[in-house]
C-alpha positions in Angstrom: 0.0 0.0 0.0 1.4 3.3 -0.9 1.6 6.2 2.0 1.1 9.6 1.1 3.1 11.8 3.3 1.8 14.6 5.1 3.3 18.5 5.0 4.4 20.4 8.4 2.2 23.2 8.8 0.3 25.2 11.2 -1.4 23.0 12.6 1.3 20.4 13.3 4.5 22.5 12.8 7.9 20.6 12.8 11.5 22.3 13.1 15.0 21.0 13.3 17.6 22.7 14.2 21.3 22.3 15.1 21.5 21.7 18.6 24.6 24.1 19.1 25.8 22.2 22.2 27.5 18.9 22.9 25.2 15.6 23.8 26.0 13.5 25.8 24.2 9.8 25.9 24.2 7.4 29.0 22.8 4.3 29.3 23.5 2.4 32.9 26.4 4.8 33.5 28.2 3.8 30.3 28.6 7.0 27.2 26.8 5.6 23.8 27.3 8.7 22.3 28.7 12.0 22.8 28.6 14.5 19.3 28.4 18.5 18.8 26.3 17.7 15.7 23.3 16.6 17.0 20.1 18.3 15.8 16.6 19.2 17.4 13.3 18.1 16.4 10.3 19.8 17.7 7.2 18.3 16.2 3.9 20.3 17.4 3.1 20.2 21.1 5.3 16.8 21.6 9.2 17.1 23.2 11.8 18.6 21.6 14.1 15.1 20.4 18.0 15.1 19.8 18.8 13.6 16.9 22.4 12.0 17.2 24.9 11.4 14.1 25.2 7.4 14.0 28.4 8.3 13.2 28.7 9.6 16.8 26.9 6.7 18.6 29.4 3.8 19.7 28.6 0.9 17.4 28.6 -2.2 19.7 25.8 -0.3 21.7 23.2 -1.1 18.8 21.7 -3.6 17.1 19.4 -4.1 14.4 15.8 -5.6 14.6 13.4 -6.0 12.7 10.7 -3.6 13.8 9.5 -0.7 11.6 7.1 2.4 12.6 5.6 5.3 10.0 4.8 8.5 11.1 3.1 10.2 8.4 5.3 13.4 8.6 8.8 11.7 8.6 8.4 8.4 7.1 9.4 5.1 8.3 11.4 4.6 11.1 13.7 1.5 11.5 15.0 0.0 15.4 18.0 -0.8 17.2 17.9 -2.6 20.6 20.8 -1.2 23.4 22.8 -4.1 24.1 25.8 -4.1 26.8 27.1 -5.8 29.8 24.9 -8.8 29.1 21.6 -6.6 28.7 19.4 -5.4 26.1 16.8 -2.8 25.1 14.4 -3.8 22.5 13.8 -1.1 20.1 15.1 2.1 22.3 16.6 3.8 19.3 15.0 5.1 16.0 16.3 5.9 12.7 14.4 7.6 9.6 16.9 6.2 7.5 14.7 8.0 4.1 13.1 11.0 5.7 10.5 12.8 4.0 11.8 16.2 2.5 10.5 18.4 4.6 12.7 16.8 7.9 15.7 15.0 5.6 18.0 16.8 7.2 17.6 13.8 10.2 18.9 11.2 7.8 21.8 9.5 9.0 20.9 10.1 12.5 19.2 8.4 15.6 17.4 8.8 18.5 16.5 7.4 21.9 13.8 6.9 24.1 15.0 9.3 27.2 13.2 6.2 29.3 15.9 4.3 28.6 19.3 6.6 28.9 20.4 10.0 30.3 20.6 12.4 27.3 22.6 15.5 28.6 22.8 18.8 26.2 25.3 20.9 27.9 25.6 24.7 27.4 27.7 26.0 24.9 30.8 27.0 25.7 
């Protein structure tokens, strides 16, 4: 079945914007990512989200399953579990690996559920 997505606008506005401060990610103590590229997503009245560079997100923290999500303004989002020190997270981070235009700029980049790590955005120097 095709999907047809849907515009930002006024009456669901999204931005995404640098960040312009270093994130810091922590899940039982241990950094999974750390990056002064990370960008934020404000999506109508929801929380703002980080999205993290995977190139900034320590690979043997994540791993692929097979679960998939679509949210009509971004497109479909893709999974990793946290795995480390003998535990894992089932589908705690996301990935829009093909955004839709109007929020591509999130492509390459992941995010977590804040339920299951510390995300810290420090000040700028």
């Amino acid at each position: 079945m095709a999907r047809t997505g849907k515009t930002p606008g006024p009456d669901h506005p999204i931005t995404v914007q640098p960040t312009g401060a270093r994130v810091v990610v922590r899940a039982g103590g241990r950094v999974i990512a750390d990056t002064t590229a990370a960008l934020t997503l404000q999506e109508a009245d929801y929380p703002a989200v980080q999205y993290i560079p995977l190139a900034d997100v320590a690979p043997e923290a994540l791993r692929r399953t097979d679960s998939h999500t679509y949210c009509p303004y971004k497109g479909e989002a893709s999974y990793y579990s946290l795995v480390g020190d003998g535990t894992e997270i089932a589908d705690a981070v996301w990935v829009y690996e093909e955004p839709y235009d109007a929020v591509g700029t999130i492509a390459g980049h992941v995010a977590f559920y804040p339920q299951h790590v510390d995300i810290a955005v420090e000040a700028a120097a």
